[in-house]
Z-matrix of the N, CA and C atoms (Angstrom, degrees):
N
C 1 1.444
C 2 1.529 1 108.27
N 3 1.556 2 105.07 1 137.51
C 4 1.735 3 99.06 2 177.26
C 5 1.597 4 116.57 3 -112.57
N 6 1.494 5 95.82 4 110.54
C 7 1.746 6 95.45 5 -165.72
C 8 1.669 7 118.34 6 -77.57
N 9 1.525 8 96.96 7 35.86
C 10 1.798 9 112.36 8 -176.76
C 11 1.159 10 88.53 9 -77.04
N 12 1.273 11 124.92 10 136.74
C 13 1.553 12 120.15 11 162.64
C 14 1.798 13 104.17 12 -92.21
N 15 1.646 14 95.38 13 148.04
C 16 1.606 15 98.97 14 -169.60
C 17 1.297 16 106.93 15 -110.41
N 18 1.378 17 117.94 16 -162.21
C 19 1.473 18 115.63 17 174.44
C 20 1.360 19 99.43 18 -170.26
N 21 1.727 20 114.60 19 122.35
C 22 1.515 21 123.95 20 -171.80
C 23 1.362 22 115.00 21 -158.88
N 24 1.605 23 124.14 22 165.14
C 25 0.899 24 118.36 23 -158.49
C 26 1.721 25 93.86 24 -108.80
N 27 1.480 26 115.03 25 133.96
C 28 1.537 27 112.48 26 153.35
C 29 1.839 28 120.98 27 -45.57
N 30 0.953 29 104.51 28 112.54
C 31 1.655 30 105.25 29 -174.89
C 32 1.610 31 101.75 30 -95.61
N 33 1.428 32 107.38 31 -52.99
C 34 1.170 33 124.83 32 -157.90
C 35 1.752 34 108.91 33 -115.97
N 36 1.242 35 137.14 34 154.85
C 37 1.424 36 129.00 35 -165.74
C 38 1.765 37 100.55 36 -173.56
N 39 1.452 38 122.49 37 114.26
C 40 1.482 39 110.24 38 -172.40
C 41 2.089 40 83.52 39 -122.36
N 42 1.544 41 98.66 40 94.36
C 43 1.814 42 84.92 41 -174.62
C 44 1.118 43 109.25 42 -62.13
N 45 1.500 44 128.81 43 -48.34
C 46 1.564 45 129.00 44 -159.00
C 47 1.608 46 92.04 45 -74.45
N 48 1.288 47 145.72 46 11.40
C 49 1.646 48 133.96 47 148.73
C 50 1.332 49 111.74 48 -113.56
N 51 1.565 50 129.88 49 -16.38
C 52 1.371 51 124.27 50 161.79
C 53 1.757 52 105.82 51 93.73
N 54 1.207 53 112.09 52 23.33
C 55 1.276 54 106.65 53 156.05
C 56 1.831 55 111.76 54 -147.32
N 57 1.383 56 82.30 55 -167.81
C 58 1.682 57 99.95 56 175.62
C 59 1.325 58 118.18 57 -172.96
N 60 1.675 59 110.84 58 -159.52
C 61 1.368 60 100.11 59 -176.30
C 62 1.945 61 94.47 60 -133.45
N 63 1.684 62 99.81 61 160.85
C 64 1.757 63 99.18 62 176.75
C 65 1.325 64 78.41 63 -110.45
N 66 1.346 65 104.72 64 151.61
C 67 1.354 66 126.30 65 152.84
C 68 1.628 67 107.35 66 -102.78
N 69 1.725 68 136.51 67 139.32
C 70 1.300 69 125.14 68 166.54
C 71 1.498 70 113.70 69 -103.29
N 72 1.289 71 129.47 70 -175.80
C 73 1.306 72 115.30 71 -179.09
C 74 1.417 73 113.41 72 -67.59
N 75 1.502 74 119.68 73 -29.35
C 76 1.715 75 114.01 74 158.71
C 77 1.566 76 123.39 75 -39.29
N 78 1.432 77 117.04 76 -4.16
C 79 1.307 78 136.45 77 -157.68
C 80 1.816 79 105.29 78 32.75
N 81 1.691 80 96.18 79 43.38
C 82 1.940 81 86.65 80 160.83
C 83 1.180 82 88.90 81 -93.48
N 84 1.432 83 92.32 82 166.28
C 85 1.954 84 111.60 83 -173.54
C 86 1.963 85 84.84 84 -113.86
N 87 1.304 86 92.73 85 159.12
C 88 1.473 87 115.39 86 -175.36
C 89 1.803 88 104.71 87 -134.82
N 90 1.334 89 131.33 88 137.12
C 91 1.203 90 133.75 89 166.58
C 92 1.487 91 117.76 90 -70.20
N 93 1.121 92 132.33 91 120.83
C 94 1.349 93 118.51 92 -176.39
C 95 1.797 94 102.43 93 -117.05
N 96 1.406 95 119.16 94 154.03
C 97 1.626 96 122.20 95 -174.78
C 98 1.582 97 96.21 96 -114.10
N 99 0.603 98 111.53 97 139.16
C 100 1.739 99 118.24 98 173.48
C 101 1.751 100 103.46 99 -56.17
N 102 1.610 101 121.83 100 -33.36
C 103 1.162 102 120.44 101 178.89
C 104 1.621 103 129.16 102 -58.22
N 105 1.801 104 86.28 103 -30.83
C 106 1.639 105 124.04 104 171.10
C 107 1.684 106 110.21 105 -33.65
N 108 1.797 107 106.41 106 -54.57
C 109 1.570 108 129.00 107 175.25
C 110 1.842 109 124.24 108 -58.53
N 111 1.476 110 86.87 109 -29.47
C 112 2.100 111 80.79 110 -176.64
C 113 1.002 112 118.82 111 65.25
N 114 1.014 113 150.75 112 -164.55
C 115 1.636 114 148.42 113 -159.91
C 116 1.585 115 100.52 114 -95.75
N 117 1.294 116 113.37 115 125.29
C 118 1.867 117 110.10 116 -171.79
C 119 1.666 118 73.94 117 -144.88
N 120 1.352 119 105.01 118 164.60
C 121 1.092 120 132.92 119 -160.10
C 122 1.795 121 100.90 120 -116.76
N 123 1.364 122 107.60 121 13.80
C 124 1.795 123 105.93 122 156.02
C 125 1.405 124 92.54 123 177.48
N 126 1.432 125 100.33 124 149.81
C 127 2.199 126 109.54 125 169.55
C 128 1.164 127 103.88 126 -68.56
N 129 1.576 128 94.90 127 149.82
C 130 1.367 129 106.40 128 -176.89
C 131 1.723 130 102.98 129 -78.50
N 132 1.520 131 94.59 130 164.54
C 133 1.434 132 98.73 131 -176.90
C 134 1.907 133 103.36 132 -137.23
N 135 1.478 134 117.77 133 164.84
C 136 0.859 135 106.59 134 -158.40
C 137 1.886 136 112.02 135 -86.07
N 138 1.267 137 127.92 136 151.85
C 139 1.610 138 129.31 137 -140.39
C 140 1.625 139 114.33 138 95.10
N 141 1.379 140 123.00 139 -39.33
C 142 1.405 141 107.40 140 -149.02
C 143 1.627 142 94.69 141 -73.90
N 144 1.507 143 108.59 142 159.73
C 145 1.348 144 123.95 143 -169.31
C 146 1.709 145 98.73 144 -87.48
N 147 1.246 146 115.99 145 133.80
C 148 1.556 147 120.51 146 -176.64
C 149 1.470 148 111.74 147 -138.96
N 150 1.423 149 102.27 148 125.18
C 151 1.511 150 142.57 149 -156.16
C 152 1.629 151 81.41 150 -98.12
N 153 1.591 152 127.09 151 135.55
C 154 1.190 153 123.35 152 174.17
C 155 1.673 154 118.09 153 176.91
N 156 1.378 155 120.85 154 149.27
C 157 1.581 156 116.62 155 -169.02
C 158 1.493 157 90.64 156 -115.72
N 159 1.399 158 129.99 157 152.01
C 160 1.269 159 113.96 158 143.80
C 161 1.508 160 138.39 159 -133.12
N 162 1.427 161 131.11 160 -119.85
C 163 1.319 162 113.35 161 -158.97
C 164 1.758 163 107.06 162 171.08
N 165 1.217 164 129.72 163 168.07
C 166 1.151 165 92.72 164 -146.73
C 167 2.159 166 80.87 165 -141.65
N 168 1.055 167 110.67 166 136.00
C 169 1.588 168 117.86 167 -156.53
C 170 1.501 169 98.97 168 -97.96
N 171 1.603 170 99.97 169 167.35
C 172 1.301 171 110.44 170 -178.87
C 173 1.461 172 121.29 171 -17.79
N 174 1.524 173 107.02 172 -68.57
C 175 1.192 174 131.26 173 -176.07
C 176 1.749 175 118.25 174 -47.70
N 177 1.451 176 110.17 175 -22.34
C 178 1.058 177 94.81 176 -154.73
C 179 1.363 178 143.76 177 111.79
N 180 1.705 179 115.38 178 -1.86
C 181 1.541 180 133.57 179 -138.30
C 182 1.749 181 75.11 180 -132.93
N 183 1.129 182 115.28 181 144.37
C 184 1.451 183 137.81 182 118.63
C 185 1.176 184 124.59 183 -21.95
N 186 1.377 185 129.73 184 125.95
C 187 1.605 186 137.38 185 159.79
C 188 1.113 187 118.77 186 -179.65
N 189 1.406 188 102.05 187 169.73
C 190 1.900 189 118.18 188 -166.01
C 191 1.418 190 90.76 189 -71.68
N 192 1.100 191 95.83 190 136.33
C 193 1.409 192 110.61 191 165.21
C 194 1.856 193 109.37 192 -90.82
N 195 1.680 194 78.26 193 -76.38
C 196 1.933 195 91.60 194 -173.76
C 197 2.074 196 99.99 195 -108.83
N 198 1.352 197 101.40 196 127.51
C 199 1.693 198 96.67 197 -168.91
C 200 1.986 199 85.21 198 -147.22
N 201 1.313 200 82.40 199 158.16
C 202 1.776 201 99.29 200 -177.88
C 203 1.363 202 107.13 201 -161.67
N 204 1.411 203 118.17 202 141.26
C 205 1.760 204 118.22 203 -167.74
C 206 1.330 205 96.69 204 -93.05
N 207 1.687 206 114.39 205 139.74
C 208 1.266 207 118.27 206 162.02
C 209 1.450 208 131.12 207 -32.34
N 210 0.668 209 139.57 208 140.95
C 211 1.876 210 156.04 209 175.62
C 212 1.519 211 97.65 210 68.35
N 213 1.623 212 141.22 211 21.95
C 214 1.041 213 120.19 212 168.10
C 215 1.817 214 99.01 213 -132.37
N 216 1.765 215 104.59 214 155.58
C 217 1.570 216 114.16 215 -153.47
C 218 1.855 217 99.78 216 -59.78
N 219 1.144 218 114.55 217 147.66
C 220 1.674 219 118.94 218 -148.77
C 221 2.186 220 58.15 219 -94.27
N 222 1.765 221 89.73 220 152.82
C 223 1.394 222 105.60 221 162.77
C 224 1.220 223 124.66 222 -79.16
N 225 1.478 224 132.82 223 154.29
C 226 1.402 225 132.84 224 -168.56
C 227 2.398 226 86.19 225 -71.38
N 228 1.510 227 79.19 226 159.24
C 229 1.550 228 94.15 227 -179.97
C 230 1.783 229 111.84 228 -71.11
N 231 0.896 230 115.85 229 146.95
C 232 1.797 231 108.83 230 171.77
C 233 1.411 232 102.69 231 -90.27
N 234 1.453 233 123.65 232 171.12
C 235 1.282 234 125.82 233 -141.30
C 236 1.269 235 79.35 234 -122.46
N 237 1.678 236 129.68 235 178.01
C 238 0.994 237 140.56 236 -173.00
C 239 1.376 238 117.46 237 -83.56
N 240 1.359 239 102.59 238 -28.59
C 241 1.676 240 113.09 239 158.27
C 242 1.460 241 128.91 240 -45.13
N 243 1.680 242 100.83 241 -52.45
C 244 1.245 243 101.75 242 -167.37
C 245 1.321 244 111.51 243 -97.32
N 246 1.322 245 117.13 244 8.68
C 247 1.543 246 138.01 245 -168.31
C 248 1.893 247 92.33 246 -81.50
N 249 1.373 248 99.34 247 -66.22
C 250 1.570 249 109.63 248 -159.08
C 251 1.300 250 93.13 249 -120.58
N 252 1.337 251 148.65 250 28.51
C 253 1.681 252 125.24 251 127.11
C 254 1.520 253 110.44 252 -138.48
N 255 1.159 254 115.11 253 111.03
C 256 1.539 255 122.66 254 178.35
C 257 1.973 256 120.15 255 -62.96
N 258 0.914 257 93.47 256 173.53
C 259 1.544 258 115.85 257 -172.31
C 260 1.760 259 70.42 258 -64.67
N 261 1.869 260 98.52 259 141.68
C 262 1.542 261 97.15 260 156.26
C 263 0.905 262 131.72 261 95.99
N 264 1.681 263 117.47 262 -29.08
C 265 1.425 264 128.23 263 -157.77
C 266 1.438 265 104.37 264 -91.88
N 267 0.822 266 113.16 265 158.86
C 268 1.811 267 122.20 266 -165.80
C 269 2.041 268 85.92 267 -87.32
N 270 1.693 269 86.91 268 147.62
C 271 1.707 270 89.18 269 177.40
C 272 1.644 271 102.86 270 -70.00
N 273 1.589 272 93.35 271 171.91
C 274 1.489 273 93.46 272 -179.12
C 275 1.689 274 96.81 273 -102.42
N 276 1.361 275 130.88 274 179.53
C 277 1.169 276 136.60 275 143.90
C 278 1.700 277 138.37 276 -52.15
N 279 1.248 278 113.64 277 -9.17
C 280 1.348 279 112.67 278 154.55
C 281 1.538 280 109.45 279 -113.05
N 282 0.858 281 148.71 280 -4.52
C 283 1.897 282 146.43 281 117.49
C 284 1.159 283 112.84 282 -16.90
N 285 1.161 284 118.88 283 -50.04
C 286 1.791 285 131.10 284 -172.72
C 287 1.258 286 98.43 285 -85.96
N 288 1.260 287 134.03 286 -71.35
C 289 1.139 288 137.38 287 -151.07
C 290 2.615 289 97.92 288 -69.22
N 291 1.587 290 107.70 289 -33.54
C 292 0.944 291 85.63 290 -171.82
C 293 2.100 292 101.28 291 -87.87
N 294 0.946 293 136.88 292 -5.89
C 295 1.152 294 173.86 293 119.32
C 296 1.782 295 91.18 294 24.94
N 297 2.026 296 85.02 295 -74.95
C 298 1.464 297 102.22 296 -179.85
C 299 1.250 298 124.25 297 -56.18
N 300 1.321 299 97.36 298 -52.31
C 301 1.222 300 110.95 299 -167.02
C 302 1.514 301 120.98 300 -56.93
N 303 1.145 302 122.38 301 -15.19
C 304 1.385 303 154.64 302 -166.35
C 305 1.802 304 85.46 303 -91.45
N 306 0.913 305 128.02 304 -70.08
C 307 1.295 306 130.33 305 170.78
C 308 1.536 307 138.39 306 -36.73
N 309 0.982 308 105.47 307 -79.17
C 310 1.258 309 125.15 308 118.06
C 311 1.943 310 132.76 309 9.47
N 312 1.044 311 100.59 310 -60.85
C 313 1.326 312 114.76 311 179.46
C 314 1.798 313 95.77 312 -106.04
N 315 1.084 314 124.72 313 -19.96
C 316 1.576 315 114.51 314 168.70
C 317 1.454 316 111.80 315 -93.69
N 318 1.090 317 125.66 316 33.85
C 319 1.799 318 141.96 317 -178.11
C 320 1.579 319 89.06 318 -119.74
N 321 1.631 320 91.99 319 -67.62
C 322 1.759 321 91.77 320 -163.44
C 323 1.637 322 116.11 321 -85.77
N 324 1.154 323 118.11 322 35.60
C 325 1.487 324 125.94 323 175.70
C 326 1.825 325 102.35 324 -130.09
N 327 1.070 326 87.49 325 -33.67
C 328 1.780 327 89.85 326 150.42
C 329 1.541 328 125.06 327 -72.52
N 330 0.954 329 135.41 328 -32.01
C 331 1.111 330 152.15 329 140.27
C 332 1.674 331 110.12 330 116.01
N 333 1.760 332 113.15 331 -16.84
C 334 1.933 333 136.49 332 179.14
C 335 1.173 334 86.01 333 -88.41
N 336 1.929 335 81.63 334 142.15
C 337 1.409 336 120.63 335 148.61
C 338 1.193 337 87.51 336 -128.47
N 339 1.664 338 122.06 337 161.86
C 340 1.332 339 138.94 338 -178.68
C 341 1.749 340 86.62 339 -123.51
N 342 1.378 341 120.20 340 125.18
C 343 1.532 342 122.27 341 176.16
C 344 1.905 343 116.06 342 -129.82
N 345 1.075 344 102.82 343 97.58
C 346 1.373 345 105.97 344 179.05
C 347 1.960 346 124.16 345 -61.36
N 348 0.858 347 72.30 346 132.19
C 349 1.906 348 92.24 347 168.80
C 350 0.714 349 152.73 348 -174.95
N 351 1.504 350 141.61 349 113.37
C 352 1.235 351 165.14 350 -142.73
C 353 1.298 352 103.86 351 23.05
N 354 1.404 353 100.84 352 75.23
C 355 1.925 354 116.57 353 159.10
C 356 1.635 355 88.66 354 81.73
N 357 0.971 356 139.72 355 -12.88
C 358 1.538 357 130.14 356 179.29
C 359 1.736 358 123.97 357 -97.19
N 360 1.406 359 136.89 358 138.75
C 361 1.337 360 119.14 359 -176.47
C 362 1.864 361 89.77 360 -101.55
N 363 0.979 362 115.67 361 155.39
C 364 1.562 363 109.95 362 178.63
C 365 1.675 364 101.27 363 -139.94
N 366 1.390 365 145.26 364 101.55
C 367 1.234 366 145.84 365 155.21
C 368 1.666 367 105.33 366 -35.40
N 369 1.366 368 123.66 367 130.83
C 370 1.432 369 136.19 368 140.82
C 371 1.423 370 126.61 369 -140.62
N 372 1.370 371 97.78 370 161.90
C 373 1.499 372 89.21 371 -164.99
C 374 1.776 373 99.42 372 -94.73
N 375 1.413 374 115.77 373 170.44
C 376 1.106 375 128.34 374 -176.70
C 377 2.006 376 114.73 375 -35.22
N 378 1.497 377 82.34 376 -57.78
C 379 1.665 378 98.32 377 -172.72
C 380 1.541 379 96.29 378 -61.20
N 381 0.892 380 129.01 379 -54.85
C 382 2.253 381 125.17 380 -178.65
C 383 1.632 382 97.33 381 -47.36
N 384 1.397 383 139.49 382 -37.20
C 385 0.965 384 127.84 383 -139.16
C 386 1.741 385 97.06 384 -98.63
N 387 1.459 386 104.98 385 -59.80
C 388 1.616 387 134.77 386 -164.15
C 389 1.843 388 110.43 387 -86.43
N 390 1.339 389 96.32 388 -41.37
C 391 1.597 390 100.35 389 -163.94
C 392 1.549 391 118.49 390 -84.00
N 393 1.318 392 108.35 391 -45.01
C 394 1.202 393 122.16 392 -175.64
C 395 1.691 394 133.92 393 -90.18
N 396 1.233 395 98.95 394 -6.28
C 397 1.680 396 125.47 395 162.13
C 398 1.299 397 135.10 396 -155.08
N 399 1.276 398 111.70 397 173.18
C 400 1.599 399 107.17 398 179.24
C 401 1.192 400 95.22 399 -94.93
N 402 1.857 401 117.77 400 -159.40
C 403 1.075 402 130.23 401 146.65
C 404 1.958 403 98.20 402 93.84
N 405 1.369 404 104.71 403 159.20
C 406 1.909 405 109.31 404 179.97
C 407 1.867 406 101.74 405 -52.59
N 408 1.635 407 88.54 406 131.36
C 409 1.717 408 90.40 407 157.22
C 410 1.199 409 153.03 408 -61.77
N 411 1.873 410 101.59 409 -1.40
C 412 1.701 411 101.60 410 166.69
C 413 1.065 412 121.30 411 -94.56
N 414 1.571 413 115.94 412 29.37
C 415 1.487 414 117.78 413 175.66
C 416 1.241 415 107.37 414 -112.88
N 417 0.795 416 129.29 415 72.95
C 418 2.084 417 145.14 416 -173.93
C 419 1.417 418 112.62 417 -91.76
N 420 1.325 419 129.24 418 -7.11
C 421 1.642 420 135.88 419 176.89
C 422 1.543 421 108.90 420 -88.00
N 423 1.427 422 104.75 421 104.49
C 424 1.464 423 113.81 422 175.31
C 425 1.596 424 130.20 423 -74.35
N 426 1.330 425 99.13 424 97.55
C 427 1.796 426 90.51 425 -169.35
C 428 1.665 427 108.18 426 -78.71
N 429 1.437 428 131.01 427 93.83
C 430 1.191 429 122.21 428 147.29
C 431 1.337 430 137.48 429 -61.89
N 432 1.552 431 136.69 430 151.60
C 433 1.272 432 135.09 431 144.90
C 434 1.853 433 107.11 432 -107.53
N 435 1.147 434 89.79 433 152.12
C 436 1.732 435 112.01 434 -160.36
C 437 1.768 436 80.82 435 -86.23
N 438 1.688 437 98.09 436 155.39
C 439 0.971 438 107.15 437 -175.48
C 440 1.340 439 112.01 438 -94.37
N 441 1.851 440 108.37 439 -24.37
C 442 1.283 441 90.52 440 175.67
C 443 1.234 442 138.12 441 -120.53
N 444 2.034 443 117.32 442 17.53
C 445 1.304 444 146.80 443 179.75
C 446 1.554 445 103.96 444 -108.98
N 447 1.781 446 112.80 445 -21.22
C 448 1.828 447 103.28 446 -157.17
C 449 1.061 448 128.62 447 64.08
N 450 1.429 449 102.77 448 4.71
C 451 2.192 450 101.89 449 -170.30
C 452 1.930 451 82.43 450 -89.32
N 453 1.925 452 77.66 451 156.52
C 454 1.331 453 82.94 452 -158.74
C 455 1.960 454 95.97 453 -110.09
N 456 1.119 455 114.69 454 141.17
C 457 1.469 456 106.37 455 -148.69
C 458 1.831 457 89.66 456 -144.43
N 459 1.835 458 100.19 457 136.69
C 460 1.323 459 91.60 458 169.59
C 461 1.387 460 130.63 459 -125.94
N 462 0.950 461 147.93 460 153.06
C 463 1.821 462 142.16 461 -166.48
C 464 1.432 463 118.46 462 -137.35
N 465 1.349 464 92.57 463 119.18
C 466 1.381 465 129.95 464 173.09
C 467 1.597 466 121.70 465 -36.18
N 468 1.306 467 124.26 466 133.91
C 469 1.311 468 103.17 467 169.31
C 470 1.635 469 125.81 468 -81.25
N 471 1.617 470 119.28 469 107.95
C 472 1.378 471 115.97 470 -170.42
C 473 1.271 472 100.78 471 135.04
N 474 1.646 473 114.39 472 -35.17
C 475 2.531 474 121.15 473 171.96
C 476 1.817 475 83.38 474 -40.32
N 477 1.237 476 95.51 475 -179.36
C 478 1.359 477 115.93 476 171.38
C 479 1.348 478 133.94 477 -100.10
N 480 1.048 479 106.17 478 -8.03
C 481 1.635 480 118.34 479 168.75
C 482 1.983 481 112.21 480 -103.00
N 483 1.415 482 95.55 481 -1.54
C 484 1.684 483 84.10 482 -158.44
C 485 1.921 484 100.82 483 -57.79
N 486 1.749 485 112.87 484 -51.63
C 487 1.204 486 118.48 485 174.77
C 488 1.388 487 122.69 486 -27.46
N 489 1.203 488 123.85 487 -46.19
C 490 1.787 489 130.92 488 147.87
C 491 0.771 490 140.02 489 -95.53
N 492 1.321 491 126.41 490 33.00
C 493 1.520 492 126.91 491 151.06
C 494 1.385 493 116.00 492 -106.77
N 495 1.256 494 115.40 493 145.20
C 496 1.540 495 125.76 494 -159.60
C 497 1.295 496 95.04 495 -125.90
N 498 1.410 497 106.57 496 148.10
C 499 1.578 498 127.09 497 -168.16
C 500 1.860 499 84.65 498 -104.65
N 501 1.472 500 100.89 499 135.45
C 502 1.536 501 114.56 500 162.32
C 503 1.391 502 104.83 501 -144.85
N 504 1.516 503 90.41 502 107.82
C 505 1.443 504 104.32 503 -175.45
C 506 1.620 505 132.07 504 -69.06
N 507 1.685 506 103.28 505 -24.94
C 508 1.298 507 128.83 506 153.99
C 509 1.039 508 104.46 507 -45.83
N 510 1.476 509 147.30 508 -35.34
C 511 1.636 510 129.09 509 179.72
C 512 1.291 511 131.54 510 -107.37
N 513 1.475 512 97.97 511 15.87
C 514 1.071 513 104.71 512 -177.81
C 515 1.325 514 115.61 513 112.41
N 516 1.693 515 127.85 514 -37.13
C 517 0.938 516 108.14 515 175.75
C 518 1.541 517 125.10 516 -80.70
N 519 1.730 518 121.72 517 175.59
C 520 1.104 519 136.51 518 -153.40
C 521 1.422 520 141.58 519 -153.09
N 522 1.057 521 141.63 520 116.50
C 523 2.151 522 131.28 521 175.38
C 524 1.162 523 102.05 522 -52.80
N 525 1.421 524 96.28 523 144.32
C 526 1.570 525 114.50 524 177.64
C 527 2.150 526 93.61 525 -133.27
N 528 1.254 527 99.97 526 139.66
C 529 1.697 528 117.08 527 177.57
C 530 1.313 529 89.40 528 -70.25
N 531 1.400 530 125.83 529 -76.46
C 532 1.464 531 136.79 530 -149.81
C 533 2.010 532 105.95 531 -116.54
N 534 1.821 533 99.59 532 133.70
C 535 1.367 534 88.95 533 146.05
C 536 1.586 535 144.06 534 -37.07
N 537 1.029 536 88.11 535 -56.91
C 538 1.885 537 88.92 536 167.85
C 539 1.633 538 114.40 537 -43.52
N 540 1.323 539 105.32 538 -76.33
C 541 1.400 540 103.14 539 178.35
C 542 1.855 541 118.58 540 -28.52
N 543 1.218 542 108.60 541 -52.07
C 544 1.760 543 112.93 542 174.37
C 545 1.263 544 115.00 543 -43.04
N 546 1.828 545 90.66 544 -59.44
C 547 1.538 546 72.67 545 176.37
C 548 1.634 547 140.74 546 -77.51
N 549 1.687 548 100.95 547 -1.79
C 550 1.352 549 89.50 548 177.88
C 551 1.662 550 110.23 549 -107.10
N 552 0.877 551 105.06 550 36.53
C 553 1.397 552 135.48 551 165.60
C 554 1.476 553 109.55 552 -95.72
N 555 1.461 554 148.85 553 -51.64
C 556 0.800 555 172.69 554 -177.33
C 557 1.086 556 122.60 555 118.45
N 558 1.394 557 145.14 556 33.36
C 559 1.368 558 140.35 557 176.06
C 560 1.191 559 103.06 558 -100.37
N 561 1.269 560 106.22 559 159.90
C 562 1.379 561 125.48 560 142.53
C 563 1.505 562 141.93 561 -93.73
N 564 1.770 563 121.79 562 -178.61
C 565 1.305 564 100.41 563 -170.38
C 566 1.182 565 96.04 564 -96.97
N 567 1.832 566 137.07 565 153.42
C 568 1.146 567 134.74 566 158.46
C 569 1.718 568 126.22 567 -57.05
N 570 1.342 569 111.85 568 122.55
C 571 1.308 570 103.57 569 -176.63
C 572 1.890 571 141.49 570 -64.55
N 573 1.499 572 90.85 571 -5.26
C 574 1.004 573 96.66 572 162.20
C 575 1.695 574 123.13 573 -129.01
């Protein structure tokens, strides 16, 4: 779009189809759309002097973009919204996709997920859920064994050690979904 403002004369004017053409003093002609005008308070007719930027269409062609007739109030500008997506129009795929992302990033800047299981709600934060293991996220119960008793011990998301203790699955240890399960696994709960 060229935000030069121009200045030309209506040569040409087809009202009952809603356009025409500017001629400028270069005598290039310009396509103008009646939509080009915005709410004016009468159609243009052919003579009137036209104030106008334009922009260049699908095709390839030249035309008014933004135009207003001499001695009447120039229309407020349309916004970029209403420029390039109309009332109606189906979203596009980067609408959606930034949409999410917006979402998305207001989950993980919060830093909660709330994750249900088996009759229990359990708060964790992103990193317990995503960072530190594989496998489904309602399994958040860390089964350790101690390195230097072998008792096999499990931690809660929220105990005080859970944030540092690391699951090594190579030794045996393991996620558990549910208390129950731990314990019939043989663990216990960690006491702190």
């Amino acid at each position: 779009m060229d935000t030069t403002l121009k200045q030309g004369t209506l040569s040409v004017w087809y009202d009952e189809k809603g356009y025409g053409f500017i001629v400028d003093p270069q005598e290039e002609r310009t396509f103008v759309h009646i939509t080009a005008f915005g709410r004016i308070p009468r159609r243009p007719v052919v003579g009137d002097t036209i104030f106008y930027t334009t922009t260049i269409d699908r095709d390839g062609k030249i035309r008014a973009d933004y135009a207003w007739i001499e001695g009447l109030p120039a229309p407020r500008r349309r916004s970029y919204v209403h420029q390039h997506r109309k009332k109606g129009q189906p979203w596009s795929l980067t609408d959606v996709v930034l949409l999410l992302t917006v979402i998305v990033l207001f989950f993980v800047a919060g830093g909660l997920f709330t994750v249900a299981f088996a009759g229990d709600t359990v708060t964790t934060t992103v990193a317990q859920i995503f960072a530190k293991r594989p496998g489904p996220p309602e399994c958040v119960i860390k089964g350790n064994i101690s390195i230097e008793t072998g008792e096999k011990i499990y931690h809660l998301p929220g105990m005080r050690d859970y944030d540092s203790t690391r699951i090594r699955e190579e030794y045996g240890e393991r996620w558990f979904c549910t208390e129950q399960e731990a314990i019939e696994a043989g663990w216990r709960r960690a006491g702190r």
